[in-house]
C-alpha positions as CSV (number, residue, x, y, z in Angstrom):
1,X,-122.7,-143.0,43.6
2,X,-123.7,-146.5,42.4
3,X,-122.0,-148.6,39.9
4,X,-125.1,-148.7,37.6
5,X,-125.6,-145.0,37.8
6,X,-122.2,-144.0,36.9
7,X,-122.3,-146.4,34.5
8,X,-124.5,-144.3,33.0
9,X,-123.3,-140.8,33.9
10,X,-120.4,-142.2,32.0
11,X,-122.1,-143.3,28.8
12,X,-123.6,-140.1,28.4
13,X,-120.1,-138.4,28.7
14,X,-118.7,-140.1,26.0
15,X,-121.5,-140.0,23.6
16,X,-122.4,-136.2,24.2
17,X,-119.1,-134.7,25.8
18,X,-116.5,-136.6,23.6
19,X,-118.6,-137.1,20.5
20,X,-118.3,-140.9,20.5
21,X,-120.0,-142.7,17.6
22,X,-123.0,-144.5,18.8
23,X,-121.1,-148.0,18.1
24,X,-118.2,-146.8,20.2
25,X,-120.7,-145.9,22.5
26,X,-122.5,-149.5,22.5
27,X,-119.2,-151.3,22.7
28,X,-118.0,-149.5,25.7
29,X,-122.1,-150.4,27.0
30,X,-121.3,-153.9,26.0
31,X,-118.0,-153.7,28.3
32,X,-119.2,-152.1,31.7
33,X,-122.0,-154.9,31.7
34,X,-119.9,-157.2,31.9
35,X,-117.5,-155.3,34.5
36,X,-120.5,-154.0,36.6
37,X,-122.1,-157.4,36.9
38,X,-118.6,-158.9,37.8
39,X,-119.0,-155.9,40.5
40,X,-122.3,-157.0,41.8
41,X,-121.2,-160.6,42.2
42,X,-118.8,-159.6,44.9
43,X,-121.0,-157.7,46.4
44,X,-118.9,-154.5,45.1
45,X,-122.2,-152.1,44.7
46,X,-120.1,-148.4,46.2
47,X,-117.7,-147.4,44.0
48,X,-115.6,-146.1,47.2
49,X,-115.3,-149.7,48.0
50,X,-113.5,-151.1,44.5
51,X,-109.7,-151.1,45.1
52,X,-106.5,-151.8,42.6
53,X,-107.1,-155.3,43.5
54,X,-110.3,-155.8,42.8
55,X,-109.5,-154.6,39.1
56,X,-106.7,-157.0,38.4
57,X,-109.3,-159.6,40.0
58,X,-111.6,-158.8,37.2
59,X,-109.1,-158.9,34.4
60,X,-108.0,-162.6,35.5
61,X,-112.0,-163.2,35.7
62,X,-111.9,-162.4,31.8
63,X,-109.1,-165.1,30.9
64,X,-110.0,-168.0,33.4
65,X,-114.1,-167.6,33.1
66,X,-115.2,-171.0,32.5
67,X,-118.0,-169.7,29.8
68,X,-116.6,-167.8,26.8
69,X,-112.9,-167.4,27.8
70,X,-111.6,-163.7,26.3
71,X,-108.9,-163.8,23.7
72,X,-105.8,-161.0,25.2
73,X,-107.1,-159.0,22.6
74,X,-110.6,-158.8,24.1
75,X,-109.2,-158.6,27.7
76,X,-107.2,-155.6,26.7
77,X,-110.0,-153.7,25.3
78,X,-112.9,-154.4,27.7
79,X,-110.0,-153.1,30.4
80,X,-109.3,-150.2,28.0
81,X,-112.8,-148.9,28.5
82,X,-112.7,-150.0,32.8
83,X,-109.5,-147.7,32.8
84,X,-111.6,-144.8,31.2
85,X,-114.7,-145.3,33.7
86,X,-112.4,-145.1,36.8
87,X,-110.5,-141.9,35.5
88,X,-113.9,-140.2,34.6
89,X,-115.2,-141.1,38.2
90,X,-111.8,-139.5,39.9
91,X,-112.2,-136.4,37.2
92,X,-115.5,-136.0,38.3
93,X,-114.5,-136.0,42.2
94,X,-116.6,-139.2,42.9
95,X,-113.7,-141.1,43.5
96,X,-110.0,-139.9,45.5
97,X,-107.7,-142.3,43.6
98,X,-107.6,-143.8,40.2
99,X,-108.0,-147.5,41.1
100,X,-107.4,-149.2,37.3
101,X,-104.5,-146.6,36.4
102,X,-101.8,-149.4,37.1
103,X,-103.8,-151.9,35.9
104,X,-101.8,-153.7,32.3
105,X,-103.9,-155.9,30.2
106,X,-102.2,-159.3,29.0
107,X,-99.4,-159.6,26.7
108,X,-100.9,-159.5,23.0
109,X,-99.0,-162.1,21.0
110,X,-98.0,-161.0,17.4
111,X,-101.0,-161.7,15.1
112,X,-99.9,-162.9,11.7
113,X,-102.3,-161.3,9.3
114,X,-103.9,-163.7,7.1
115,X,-103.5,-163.8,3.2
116,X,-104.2,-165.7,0.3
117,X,-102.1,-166.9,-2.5
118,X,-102.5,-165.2,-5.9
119,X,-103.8,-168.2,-7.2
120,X,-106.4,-168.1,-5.2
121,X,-106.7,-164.2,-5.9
122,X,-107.6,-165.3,-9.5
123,X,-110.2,-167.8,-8.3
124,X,-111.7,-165.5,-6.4
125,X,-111.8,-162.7,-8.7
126,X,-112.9,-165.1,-11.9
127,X,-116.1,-166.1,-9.4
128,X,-117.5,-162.7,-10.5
129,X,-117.6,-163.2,-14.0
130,X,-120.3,-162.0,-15.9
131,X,-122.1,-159.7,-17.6
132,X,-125.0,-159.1,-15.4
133,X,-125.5,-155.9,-13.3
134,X,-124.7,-158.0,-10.2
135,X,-121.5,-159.6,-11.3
136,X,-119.8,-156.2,-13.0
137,X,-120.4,-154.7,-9.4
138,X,-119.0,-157.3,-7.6
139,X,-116.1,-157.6,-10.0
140,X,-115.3,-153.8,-9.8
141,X,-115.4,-153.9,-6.1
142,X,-113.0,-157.4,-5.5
143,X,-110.8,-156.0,-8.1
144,X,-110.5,-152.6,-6.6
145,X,-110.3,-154.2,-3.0
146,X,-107.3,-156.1,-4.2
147,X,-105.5,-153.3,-6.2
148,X,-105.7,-150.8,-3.6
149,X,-105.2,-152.8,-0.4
150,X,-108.2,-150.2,0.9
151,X,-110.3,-151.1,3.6
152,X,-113.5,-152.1,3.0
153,X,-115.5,-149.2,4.9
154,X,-112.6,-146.7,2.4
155,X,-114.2,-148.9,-0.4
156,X,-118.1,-148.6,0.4
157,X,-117.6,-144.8,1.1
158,X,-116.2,-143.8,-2.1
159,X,-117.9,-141.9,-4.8
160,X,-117.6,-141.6,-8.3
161,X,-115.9,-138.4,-8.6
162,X,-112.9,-140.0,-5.9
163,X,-111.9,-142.0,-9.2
164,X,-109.7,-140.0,-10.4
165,X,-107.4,-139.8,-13.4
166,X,-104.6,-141.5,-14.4
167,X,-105.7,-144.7,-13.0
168,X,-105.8,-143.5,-9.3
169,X,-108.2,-143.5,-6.6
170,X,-108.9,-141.4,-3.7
171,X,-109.2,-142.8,-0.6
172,X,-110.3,-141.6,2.7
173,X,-109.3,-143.2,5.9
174,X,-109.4,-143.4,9.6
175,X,-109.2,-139.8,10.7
176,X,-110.5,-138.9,7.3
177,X,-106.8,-138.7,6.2
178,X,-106.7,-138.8,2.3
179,X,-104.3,-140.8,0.1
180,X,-103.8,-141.4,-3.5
181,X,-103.8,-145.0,-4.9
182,X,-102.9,-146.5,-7.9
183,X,-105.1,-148.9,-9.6
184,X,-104.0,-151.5,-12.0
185,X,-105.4,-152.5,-15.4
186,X,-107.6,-155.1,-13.9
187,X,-109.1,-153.7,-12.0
188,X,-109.4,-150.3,-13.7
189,X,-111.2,-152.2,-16.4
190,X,-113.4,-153.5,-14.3
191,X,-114.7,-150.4,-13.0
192,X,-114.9,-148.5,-16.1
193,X,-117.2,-151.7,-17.0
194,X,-119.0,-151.3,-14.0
195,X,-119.4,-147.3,-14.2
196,X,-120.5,-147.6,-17.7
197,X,-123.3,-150.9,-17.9
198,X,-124.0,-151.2,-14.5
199,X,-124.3,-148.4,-12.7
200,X,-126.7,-146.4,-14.6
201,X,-128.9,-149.5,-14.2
202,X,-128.2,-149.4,-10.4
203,X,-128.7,-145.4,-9.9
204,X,-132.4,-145.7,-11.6
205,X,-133.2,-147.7,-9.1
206,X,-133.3,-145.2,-6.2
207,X,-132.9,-141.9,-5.1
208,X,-129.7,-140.1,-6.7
209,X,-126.3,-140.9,-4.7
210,X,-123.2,-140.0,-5.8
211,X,-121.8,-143.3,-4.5
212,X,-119.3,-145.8,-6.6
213,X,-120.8,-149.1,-5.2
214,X,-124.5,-149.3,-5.2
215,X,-126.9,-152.0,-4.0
216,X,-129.9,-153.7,-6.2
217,X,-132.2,-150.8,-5.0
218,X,-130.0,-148.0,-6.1
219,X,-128.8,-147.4,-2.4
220,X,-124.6,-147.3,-1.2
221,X,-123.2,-150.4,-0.5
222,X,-123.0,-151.7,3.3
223,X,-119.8,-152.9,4.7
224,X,-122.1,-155.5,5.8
225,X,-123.0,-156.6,2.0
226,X,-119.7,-156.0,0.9
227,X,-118.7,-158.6,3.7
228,X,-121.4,-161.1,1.9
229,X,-120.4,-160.4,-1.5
230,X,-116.6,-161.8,-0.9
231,X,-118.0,-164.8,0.8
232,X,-120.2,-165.5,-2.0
233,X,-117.6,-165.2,-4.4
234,X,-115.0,-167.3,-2.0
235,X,-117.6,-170.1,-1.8
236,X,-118.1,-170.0,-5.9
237,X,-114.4,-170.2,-6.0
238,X,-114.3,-173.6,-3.5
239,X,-112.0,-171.4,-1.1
240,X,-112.2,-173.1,2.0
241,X,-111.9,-171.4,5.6
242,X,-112.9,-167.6,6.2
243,X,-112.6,-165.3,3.4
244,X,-113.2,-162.3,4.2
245,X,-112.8,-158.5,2.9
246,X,-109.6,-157.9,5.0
247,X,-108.5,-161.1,3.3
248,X,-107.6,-158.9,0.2
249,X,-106.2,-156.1,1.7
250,X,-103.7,-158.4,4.0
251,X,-102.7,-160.0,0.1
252,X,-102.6,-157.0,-0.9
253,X,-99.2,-156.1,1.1
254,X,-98.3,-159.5,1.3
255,X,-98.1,-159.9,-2.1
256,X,-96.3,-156.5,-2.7
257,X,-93.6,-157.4,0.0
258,X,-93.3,-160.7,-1.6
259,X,-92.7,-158.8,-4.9
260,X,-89.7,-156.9,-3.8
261,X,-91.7,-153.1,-2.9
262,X,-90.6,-151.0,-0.1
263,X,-91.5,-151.3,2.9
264,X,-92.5,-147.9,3.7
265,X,-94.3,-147.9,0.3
266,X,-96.6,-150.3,1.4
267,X,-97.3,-148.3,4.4
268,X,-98.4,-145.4,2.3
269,X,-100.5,-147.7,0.5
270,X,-102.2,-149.3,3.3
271,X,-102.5,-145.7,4.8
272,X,-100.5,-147.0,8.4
273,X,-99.9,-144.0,10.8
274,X,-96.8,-146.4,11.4
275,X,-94.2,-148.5,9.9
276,X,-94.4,-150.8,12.8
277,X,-98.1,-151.7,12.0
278,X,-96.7,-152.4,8.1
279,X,-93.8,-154.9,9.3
280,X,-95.8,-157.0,10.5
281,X,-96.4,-158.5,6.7
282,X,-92.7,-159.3,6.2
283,X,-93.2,-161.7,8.9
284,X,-95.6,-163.1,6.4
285,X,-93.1,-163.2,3.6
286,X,-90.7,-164.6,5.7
287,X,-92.1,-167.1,7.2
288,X,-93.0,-168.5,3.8
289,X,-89.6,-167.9,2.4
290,X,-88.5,-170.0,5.5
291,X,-91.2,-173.0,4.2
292,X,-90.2,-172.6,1.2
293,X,-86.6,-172.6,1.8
294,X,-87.2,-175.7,3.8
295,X,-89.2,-177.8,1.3
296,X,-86.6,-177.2,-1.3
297,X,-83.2,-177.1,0.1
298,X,-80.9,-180.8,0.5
299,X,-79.8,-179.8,3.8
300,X,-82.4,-177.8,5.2
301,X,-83.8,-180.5,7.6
């Protein structure tokens, strides 16, 4: 078999034998593009013919290309999908060995997440005062952003009735695993505001939805338009560099860790399968302890 056909005996696997979402499916498109034309430039057209080699070839191709260099983060991925493709060709007796199984993508270094300070929290929020229907959306949906930590696809897909009682929301994550959040006074007042003079408004608008966040026509909120609402409100607020809905969630923990909470609280917050993935925020706090520390202290330097 050709590397273009299996290609696409493999695309059509995932999408109709795994149940791959159709941007899954596109992304893993996106990667064996790249990996069969990187193929057809060495002249690599039977799959018979591709060895270990030729693999860890490709994934030094990725790092050293002199257009568009890949971050390790990208290496790893597009390799990620390569690995699947060769195990579906040896499942599927096209192949006899496994060529990418040994294959290791590049170290990932230790990404600090980004966060704000809360002064710039309350610049942010304050750029979506008002008391038209635009402004009491956006101010329910920054506020609840940044009292919940939630990610903003957990925020676009909530409905009404997942605001619960006693100042708590229900959110639904990856792996449609439910948690319970508390939400503070700010933001709770904000969306009682919202629910109350703006919504209505919104929901006449178009066709009945029992979402929370609604656009101008009455429809649910994007992720995509959530993603322009922050950075309309960041560039009201004269917040320079790149604001973005994540931006609140990674101040969300930071701030909490800062604050003195529990670790593994914050975890349950965040909704992290594991701790690990929650620690990485005290590096955060620590780093700007160690700043701080620095700046202030006699005989720190």
């Amino acid at each position: 078999m050709i590397v273009r056909a299996a290609v696409d005996s493999y695309l059509r696997h995932v999408a109709i034998e795994r149940g791959l979402s159709a941007n899954t499916v596109a992304a893993y498109r996106r990667d064996l593009v790249i990996y069969a034309g990187w193929l057809a430039g060495h002249e690599l057209a039977d799959l018979r013919a591709i060895t270990s080699l030729h693999v860890s070839e490709f994934v030094r191709f990725l790092g050293l290309r002199e257009e568009s260099p890949l971050t390790a983060a990208s290496i790893a991925r597009i390799l990620s999908t390569v690995r699947g493709f060769h195990r579906f060709l040896l499942e599927e007796g096209v192949v006899e060995t496994d060529v990418a199984h040994e294959s290791k993508p590049p170290k990932l270094g230790t990404r600090l997440p980004k966060a704000i300070s809360t002064e710039q929290v309350t610049a942010l929020l304050g750029a979506t005062d008002g008391e038209d229907v635009q402004s009491l959306r956006d101010k329910a949906l920054l506020e609840l952003l940044y009292a919940t930590g939630a990610r903003v696809s957990e925020a676009v897909n909530l409905n009404v009735d997942d605001v619960l009682e006693q100042d708590v929301v229900r959110l639904t994550g990856k792996g449609d695993k439910q948690r319970i959040v508390p939400v503070g006074s700010f933001a709770r007042k904000a969306i009682d505001a919202y629910l109350v003079r703006a919504r209505p408004l919104l929901s006449g608008r178009g066709k009945a939805t029992p979402a929370l966040f609604l656009g101008l026509r009455g429809q649910r909120v994007s992720r995509q338009n959530a993603w322009l609402i922050i950075r309309a409100a960041a560039e009201r607020a004269g917040l320079d560099g790149h604001v973005s809905p994540h931006t609140l969630r990674h101040s969300f923990a930071t701030h909490l860790l800062a604050g003195g909470a529990d670790v593994r609280v914050v975890q349950e917050l965040l909704g992290h399968s594991s701790v690990a993935t929650t620690q990485i925020y005290t590096l955060v706090t620590v780093d700007t302890l160690r700043d701080m520390y620095t700046t202030a202290h006699p005989r720190a330097r």
